[in-house]
N, C-alpha and C positions, 0 to 999 in steps of 0.2 A: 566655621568649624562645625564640626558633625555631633550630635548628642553622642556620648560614650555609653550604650543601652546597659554593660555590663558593668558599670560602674557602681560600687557598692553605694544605697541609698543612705547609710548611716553614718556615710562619711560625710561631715558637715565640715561648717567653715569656724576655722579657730580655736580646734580643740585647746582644751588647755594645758596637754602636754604639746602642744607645738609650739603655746606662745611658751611654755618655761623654756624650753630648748634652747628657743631661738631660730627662725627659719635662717637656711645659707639663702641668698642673692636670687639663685635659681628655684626656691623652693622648698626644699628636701632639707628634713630637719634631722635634729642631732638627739642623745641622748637627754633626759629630763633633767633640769639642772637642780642640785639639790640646793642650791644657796636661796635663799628668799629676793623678792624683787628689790633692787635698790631705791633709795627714795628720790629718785629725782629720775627713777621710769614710770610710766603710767601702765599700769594694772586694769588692761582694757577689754575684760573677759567677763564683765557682768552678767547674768544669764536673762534672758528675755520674762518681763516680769508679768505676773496675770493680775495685779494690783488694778482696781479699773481707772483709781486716779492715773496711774504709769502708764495706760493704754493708752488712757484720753491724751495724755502731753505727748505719746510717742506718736500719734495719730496726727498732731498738730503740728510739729517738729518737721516729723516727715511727708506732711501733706497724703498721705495712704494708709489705707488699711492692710493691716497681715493677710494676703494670700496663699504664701508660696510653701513647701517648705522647701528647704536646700537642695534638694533634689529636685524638686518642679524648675526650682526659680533658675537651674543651670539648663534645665531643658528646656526652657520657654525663651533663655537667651539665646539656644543653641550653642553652648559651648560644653565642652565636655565635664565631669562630675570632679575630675582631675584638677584639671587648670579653677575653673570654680573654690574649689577647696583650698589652693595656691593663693588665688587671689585672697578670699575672704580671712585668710591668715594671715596673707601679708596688712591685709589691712587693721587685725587685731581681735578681729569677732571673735563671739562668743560661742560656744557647740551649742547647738540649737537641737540636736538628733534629727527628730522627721516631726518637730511642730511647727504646725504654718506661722513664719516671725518674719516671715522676708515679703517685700510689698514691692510694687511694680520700679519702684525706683534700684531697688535691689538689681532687678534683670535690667535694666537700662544700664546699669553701672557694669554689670558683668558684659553688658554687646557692644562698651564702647572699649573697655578695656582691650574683649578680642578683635574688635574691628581693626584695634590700630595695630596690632600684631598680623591679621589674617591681610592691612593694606602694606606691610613691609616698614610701616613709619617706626614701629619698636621691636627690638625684639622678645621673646618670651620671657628670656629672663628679668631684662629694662624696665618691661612693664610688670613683674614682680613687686620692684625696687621704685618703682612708680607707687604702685599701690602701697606696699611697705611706707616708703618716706610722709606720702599721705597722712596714711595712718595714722603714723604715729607720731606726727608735729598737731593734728586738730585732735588728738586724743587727750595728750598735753595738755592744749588750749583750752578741750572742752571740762578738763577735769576743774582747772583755774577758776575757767568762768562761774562754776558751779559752787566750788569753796570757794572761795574769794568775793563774789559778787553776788551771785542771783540769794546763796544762805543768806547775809546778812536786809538783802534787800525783803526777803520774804518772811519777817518776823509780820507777826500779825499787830496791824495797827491797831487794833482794839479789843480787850476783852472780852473775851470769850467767842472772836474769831481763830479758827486755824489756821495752821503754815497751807494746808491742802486747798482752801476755799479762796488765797492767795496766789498762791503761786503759778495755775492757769491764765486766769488773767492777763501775770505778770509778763508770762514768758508770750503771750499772745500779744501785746503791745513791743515789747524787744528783738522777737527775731527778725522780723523785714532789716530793722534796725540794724541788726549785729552780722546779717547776713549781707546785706550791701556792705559793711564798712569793714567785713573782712576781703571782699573780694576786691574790694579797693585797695587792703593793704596790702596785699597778696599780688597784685597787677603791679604795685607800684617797687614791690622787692624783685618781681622777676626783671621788670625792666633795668634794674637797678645790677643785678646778675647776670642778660645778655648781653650789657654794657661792659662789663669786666670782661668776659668772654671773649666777645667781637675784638676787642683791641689785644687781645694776648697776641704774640710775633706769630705761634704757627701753632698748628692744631694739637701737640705735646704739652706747649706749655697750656692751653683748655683744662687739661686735665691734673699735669704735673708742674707747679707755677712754682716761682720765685716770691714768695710773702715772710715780712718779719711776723714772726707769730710769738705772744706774750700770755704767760700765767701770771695773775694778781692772787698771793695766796693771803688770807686771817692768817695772823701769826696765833699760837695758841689756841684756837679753837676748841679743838676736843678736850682741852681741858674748862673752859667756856661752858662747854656743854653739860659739864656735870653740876654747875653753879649755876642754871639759869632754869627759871618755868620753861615748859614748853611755848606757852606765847610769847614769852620776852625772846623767845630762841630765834621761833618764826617772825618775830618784829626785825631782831636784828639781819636775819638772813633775806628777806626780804628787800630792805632799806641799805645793805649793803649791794645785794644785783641789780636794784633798780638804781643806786648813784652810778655802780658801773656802767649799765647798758646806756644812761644818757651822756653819761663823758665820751665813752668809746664813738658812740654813732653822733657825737657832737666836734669831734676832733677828723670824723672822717672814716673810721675804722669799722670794721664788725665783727660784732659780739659773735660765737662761735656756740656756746654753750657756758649753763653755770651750773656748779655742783655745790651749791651751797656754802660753800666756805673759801670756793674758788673761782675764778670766769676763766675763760680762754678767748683770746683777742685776736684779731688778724688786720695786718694792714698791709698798703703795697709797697710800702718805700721805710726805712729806719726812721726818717723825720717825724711823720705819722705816730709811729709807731712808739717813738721818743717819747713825743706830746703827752700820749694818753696815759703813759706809764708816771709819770712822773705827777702829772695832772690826779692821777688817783692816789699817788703817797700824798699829795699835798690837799687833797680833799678830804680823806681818812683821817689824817693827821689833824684835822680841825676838828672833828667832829669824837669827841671824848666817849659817846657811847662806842663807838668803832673800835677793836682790838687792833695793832700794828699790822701796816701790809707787807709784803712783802713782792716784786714782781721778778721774774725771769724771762729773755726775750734773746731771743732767736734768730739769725735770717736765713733762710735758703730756701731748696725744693721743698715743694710739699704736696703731696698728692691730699685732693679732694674728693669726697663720696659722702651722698645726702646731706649733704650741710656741713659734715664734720671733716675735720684735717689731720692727716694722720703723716708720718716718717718720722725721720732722723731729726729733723729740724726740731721739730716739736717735743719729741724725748729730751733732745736737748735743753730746749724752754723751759722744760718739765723741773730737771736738775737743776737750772740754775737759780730756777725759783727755791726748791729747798733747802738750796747754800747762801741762797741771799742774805745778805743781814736784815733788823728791822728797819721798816720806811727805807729801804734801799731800792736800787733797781741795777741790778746785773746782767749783762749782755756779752753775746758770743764776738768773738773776733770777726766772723764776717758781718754783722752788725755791725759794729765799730768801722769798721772799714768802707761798709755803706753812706753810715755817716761823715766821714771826713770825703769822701769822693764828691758829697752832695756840697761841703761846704760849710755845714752846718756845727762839724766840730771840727780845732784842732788834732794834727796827728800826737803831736803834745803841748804840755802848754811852755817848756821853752823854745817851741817853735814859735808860739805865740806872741811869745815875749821881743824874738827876736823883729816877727815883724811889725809889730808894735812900733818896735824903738826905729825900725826904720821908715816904717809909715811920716814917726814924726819927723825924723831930719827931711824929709822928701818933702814935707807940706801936704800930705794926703793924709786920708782916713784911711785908717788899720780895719784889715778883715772883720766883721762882726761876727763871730762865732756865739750860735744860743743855747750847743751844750758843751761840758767838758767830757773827758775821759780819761779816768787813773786806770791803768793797767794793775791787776792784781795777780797774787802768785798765783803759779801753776799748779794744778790739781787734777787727781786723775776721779773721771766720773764714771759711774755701774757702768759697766754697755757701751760707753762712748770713748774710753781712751783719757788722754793726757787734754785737758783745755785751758787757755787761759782767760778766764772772764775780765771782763772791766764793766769798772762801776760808773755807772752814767749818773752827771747832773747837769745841773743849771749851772752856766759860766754865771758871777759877777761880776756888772759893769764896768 
């Protein structure tokens, strides 16, 4: 791509009316949004600090010193001042104006971006959404790493040392460290992802897929919230996503996203998707500091973009999480339906019954069925019409 010579120099990367906006997919942002950031987005607009300790850790972080500014560092990639400014927003940056805060890895990062655009492998928009998705999973990550681990780690061991005479050091011995073991983790979820992919029947379902998809909601919560510290908040909200995320990817499933008081699940088949739902009323339910859960679950299409799952199906999930009762788990009729096809439940249980009693006159063993299903009354949901949920359990032996 050609440097864009008339390209305004003061347009930098990441204003922060573009991050409130919101960029669209292509780029091209919307009005500033008046609502404040949600907590469970990350606020990744810091401005570039002249602090010398913040120089020295950004210098060792990034292995470079500040050269560029936003305008050198587009024209040193050769990419134009445009798509530069695209990128660095989709990636989260902060408005830098015209001081030099951008180092050589900066323009490395803008030449591969366009290279894969300028060789046909993405297109402009993709690699947007490329940089976008980036962004904003290790912006995430990096905010965590920071509250959650590196503060607690850098109290000063002694008297009359600082957090500041600490924490170089600190971060000088961990990042090889954290830097291998994310790219490890990173290798090992993509393969994990071309694996789903590869076996979808045709190139629709890649995109548009048949998955049970399940809300675990805290029953009460916001009421919760007004009785409890701010730390006891974050203890519980924590200790509640971290039992989720290990049941779910311990049964098979993946975690989707958690907002604090709720997870969103995805699995390939109702059986899966059975497991983990009921597996978390009955872990919750042990655990007395834990408020009641509540889950809702779903099966059909569902389109996928950046991680997250969005349609019908899901809305669905959504509702029947909120009609749930407590420690229950309610599911749509095409779930239900998935699981009796599978085997897994009866269509009822005087079907059950029936083959029971005939298993025994015959000298065979009766069907082993491992969940049940009551059909519940019909009810009309926002949005979606007349449904009829049933309530999913564990048959008794």
């Amino acid at each position: 791509m050609t440097v864009d010579d008339t390209s305004d120099s003061s347009a930098v990367p990441g204003s922060e009316q573009a991050v409130a906006a919101g960029s669209a997919p292509d780029g091209s942002t919307g009005s500033a949004s008046p609502y404040p950031t949600p907590h469970h987005v990350v606020d990744h607009t810091a401005e570039p600090s002249d602090d010398p300790l913040a120089i020295r850790l950004e210098q060792l972080i990034l292995g470079a010193e500040r050269r560029y500014t936003a305008f050198q560092a587009a024209r040193t990639a050769g990419v134009s001042m445009d798509l530069a400014s695209r990128f660095w927003r989709a990636m989260g940056f902060a408005d830098i104006g015209q001081a030099k805060a951008l180092t050589e890895a900066d323009v490395l990062a803008l030449r591969r971006l366009a290279g894969l655009v300028e060789a046909g492998l993405l297109s402009e928009p993709m690699a947007v959404q490329v940089a976008r998705s980036t962004g904003q999973t290790t912006a995430r990550l990096a905010e965590w790493q920071i509250d959650s681990f590196l503060e607690g780690l850098t109290e000063p061991p002694e008297p009359g040392m600082t957090r500041t005479e600490v924490t170089y050091p600190l971060v000088e011995l961990l990042l090889p460290e954290l830097e291998e073991f994310l790219v490890y983790v990173w290798r090992r979820q993509l393969a994990a992802a071309t694996g789903r992919v590869v076996q979808a029947a045709d190139d629709e379902e890649m995109v548009d897929r048949r998955l049970a998809v399940g809300f675990a909601d805290l029953v009460g919560f916001t009421r919760l919230t007004r009785r409890l510290e701010e730390e006891e908040l974050g203890e519980l909200v924590e200790a509640f996503e971290t039992t989720s995320a290990d049941l779910v990817a311990a049964h098979g499933g993946r975690l989707i996203k958690t907002l604090g008081d709720e997870v969103l699940f995805a699995a390939d088949d109702a059986r899966t998707a059975a497991e983990i739902a009921l597996r978390l009323i009955e872990t919750m339910a042990d655990d007395q500091t834990v408020p009641a859960l509540r889950v809702g679950i779903a099966f059909g299409t569902v389109t996928t973009r950046m991680g997250d799952v969005f349609g019908t199906t899901v809305n669905l999930a959504s509702r029947l999480t909120s009609i749930a009762p407590k420690n229950a788990v309610l599911v749509d009729g095409a779930f239900a339906e998935d699981l009796i096809r599978s085997g897994d439940a009866p269509a009822s249980e005087t079907l059950a019954a029936e083959e029971a009693l005939a298993a025994e006159k015959e000298g065979v063993e009766a069907p082993a069925y491992r969940y049940g299903l009551q059909p519940m009354w019909q009810r009309p949901v926002r949005g979606l019409g007349v449904v009829e949920p049933w309530l999913l359990g564990r048959r008794e032996e």
